[in-house]
Steps between C-alpha positions, in 0.01 A plus 500: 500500500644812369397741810608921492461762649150687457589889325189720345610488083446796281662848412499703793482848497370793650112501581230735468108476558242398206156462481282454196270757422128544560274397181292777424208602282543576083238490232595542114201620334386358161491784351891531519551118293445486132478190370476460142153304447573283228811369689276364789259362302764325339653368787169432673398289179793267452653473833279179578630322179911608574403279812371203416397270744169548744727594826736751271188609320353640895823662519498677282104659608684539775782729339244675342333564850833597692645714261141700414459538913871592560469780216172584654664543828264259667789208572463146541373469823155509632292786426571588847865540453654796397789600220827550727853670472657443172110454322524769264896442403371164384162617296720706333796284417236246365311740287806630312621130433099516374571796249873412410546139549406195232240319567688204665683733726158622610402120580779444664491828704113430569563151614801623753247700640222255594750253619683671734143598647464126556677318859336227579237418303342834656509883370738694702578877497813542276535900508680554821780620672593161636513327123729651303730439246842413516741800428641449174834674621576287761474157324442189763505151484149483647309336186809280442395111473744232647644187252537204587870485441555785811660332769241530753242342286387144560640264196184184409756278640484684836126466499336345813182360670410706743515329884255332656525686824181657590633865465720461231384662159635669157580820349682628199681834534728627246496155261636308849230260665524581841401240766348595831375390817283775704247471813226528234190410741638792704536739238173428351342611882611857426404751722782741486455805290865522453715228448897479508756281367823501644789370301679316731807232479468116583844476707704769595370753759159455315351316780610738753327782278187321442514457895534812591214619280247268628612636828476879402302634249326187398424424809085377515485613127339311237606513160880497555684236290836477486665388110800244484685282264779225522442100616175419633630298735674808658121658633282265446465454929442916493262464224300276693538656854388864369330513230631811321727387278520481109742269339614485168723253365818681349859593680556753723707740240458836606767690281585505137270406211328177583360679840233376630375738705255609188345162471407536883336860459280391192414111649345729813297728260409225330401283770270778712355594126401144479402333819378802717116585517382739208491876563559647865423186716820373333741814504486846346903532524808294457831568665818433410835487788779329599584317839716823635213760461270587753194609414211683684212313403223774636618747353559316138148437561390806541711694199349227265191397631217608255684662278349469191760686255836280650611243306861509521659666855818517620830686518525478113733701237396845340693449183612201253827384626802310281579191599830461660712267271897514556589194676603687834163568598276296697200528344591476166346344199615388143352590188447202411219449794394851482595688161277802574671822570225624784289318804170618560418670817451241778470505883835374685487178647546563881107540481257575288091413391279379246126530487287169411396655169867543424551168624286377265678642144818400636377117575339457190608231293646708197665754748663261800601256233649634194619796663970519445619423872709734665698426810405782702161471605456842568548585158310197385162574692559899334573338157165315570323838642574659179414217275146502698469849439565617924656822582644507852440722835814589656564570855879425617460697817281192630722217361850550623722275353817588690619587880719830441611664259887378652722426187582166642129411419454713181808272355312195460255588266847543260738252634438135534758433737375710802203247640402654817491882657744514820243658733093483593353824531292543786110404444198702298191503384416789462376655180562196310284179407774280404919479680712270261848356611397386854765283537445324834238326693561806798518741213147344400355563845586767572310664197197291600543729840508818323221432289303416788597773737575805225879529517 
């Protein structure tokens, strides 16, 4: 078992605040659109034969329907719904590929429109703030597919039956089949509107972490389950004894480009997404930490609880970083993985949270699965955020993700050589949801005390 030490991957860099912005309000009236007459009754007449079976045939009525309600400035929604931010950019980039455009750019504009209003077999709102596009400037690898012949995929000779064990189940993330075992009759209780996965190791100090959190903040909390890899064999007694455990069956590699610390963050969404009750008795939030965080569950709760416009919170980046490539860096990555100049904008790893509609796009088959892998899994949920069409909220003053500001500290986020700070900072809660790098089972305690007495 390959076994490292636990880092938080990505670019780091300077933070500031973001929030998307509110939807508002805009009407285009028809008497702005002209729409040569004869072109639409062309396209209205042979449209059902350019499609030519009965299910591409009500596609195309449906087109017809989307595109003549976007231009209207009625949307796709329920007549209840209203046009939002971005409405009237879109009416008018569609009527001017209308005017300009051949016809089989118009189809093909018409038909992007009336798909992307579809998720899930149910009409959604597409013209909002929280949907947009990705910025052409800053190309990402989020709509990259993985191959087969990546190393992290699973080859048909690695195929296998999934176990017999009463937990144990199946997922495919990133063209790898990932096998699991997860308290399943548990999870499917619910009854936690927030629940948190903590990335945690199978040997190493990762039983004294997982320890000390059951002690502390996850003390009488449900909904608290605690993500490992490595040999069964190695927790299978701690499975059994508590409960809150999800296993999956790959090594412990925490460091270079066959990490698995991904596969553990998207096997969690996957698994809540899946087995948990539907809608709130299930969860409204998931949240992502590691085994040397503490976190303040009441007052997570309370910053995310019925919030109906967060879908992606955390301590997240303002900008489109580089990745860092020159084989002295830690968290490097080669070109051949990742041959995009930019990553999207994604909340760092320490901590961060996904709503259950978010949840959903990310787990769906044709997202989870085909998506490239990346070995970060910070960047790989924010490659998935922007693939799903999820702008993040931003709020690094409650997720601290270091002690001091002491160079000592500061270093290891460059070097991979330094592993551990020289000195503990006394205790604090205050102001802050979420204290990464707690290093020691003390350490752990005694922010448990602060949170509970104000210090």
């Amino acid at each position: 078992m390959n076994l490292r030490k636990r880092n938080q991957p990505g670019p780091q860099s300077s933070w500031r605040s973001s929030s998307p912005g509110s939807p508002r309000k805009n009407r285009l009236s028809l008497n702005t659109l002209v729409i040569p007459a004869s072109l639409l009754l062309v396209y209205v007449s042979i449209a059902p034969f350019i499609l030519l079976s009965h299910e591409a045939s009500r596609s195309a009525n449906n087109v017809i329907k989307a595109t003549t309600s976007a231009i209207a400035g009625g949307g796709a929604s329920s007549s209840a719904s209203k046009p939002e931010q971005g409405n009237a950019e879109k009416r008018r980039e569609l009527t001017q590929t209308i005017q300009s455009s051949s016809f089989s750019s118009i189809i093909q504009s018409a038909s992007s429109v009336a798909n992307s209003l579809v998720y899930g077999g149910k009409r959604t709102k597409y013209f909002q703030d929280k949907i947009p596009k990705p910025d052409p400037n800053y190309p990402t690898g989020s709509f990259a597919n993985c191959t087969a012949d990546m190393i992290t995929s699973t080859k048909a000779s690695e195929s296998k039956a999934v176990s017999n064990h009463p937990d144990a189940s199946m997922v495919t993330i990133s063209c790898r089949e990932i096998h699991f075992r997860a308290p399943l009759s548990t999870i499917e209780k619910g009854g936690s509107p927030i629940v948190v996965g903590v990335l945690s190791g199978a040997g190493g100090k990762g039983p004294i972490h997982r320890d000390s959190i059951r002690a502390t903040w996850a003390r009488d909390r449900k909904g608290v389950y605690f993500i490992v890899a490595g040999p069964w064999e190695d927790i299978e007694k701690e499975y059994n004894d508590y409960r809150d455990l999800i296993w999956i069956d790959e090594d412990e590699v925490y460091e270079g480009e066959e990490s698995v610390l991904p596969f553990k963050t998207e096997t969690f969404l996957y698994i809540m997404n899946k087995y948990a009750l539907e809608g709130k008795a299930g969860f409204e939030y998931l949240f992502k930490t590691d085994d040397d965080s503490y976190v303040d569950l009441t007052k997570l709760e309370n910053e995310l609880y019925g919030k109906v416009d967060i879908n992606y919170w955390g301590c997240c980046t303002d900008e489109h970083y580089k990745p860092l490539r020159h084989v002295s860096m830690k968290w490097r990555i080669s070109y051949e993985l990742y041959p995009e100049e930019y990553y999207p904008r994604y909340c760092q790893g320490a901590g961060f949270a996904v709503s259950r509609e978010m949840a959903q796009c990310i787990t769906d088959e044709e997202n989870i699965k085909n998506f490239r892998y990346n070995p970060f899994e910070d960047v790989s949920v924010g490659l998935l955020a922007e693939r799903c069409g999820y702008r993040h909220t931003s709020n690094c003053k409650l997720i601290q993700q270091y002690r001091t500001k002491d160079i000592t500290e500061i270093k290891q986020k460059k070097r991979q050589n330094i592993e551990e700070i020289n000195f503990l900072p006394a205790a604090t809660m205050k102001g802050k949801i979420l204290q990464h790098r707690v290093k020691t089972h003390l350490d752990m305690y005694n922010h448990y005390k602060c949170a509970l007495e104000g210090c």
